[in-house]
N, C-alpha and C positions, 0 to 999 in steps of 0.2 A: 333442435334440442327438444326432448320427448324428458318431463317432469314427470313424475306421478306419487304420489301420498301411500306407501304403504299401510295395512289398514292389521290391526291384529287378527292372527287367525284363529289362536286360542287362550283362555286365561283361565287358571285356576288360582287356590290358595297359593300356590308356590312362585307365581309371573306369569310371563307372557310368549307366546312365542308368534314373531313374525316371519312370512314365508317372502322372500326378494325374488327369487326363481324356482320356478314349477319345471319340472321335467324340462328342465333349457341349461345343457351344458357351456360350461365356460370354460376358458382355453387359462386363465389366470385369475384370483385377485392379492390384494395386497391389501394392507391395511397400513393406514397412510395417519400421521397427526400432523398437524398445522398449528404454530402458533399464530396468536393474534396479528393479522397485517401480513401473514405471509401471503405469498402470491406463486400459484404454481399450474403448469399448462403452457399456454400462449403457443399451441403448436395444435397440428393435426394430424392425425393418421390415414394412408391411403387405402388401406385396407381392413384395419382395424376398428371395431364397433367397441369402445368405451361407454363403461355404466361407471356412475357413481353413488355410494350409498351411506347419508350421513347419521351415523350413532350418535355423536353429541356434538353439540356448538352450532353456527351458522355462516353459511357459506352463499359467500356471490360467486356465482355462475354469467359467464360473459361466453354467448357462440356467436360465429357466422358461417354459413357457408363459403366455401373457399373461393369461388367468384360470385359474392354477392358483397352487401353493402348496409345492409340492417343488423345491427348488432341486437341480440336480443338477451334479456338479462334477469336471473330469477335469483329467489333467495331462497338457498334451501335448509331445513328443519331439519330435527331426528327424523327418521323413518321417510326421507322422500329421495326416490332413487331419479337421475337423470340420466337418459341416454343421447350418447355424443356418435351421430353414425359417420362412418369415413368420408374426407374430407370435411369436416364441418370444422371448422377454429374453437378450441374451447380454452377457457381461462378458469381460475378458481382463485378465488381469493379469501380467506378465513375472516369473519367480520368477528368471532370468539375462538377462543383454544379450539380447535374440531378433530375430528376423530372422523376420518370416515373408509368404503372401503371401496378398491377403484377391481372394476371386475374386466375384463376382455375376451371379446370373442376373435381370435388370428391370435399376431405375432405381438405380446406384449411383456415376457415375461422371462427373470434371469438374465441370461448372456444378449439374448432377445430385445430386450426390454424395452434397446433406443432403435432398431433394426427399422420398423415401420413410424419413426418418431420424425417430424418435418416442424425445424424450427421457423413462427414467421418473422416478416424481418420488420414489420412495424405492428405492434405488441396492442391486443383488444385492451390491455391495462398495463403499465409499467409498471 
């Protein structure tokens, strides 16, 4: 799991504007809300490279790699994007209301969506 702090790229009297990806196409995203205590994930993709990008609220982040054994765990803010590369386990779990937007590079999206989706059977969070 690859965290990083978006930073703004420009601001005048009118706001801000932040840039998530530079010349890097992506095959989907969604824009996803969570209430408080949801919990959504607990799966992996074999070929699919997952981002995620939080606008507002606060979210636990739970990965592992698919044969490993170290769970590692962040909390993420507005503006900090994580990436989930294939086969790594990721969980989410909303610690406030969140808003945020799940981006994919492969097969993630529409009819698609569960196609590359591998449910695990003993859960990084219940």
């Amino acid at each position: 799991m690859k965290v990083q702090s978006k930073k703004i790229n420009f601001i005048d009297r009118r706001g801000t504007i932040t840039d998530i990806f530079t010349n890097d196409k992506k095959d989907h995203c969604s824009i996803i809300f969570s209430k408080k205590g949801a919990v959504r994930g607990n799966h992996y993709h074999k070929k699919t490279t997952q981002y995620t990008f939080v606008v507002s609220g606060k979210l636990l982040v739970l990965s592992k790699s698919l044969r490993g054994k170290k769970i590692t765990k962040n909390i993420l803010k507005p503006n900090h994007l994580v990436t989930h590369r294939p086969n790594e386990i990721h969980t989410l779990v909303a610690l406030q209301d969140t808003t945020f937007l799940a981006f994919a590079d492969g097969v993630r999206g529409g009819k698609n969506y569960e196609k590359d989706t591998y449910r695990i059977e003993e859960p990084l969070l219940a």
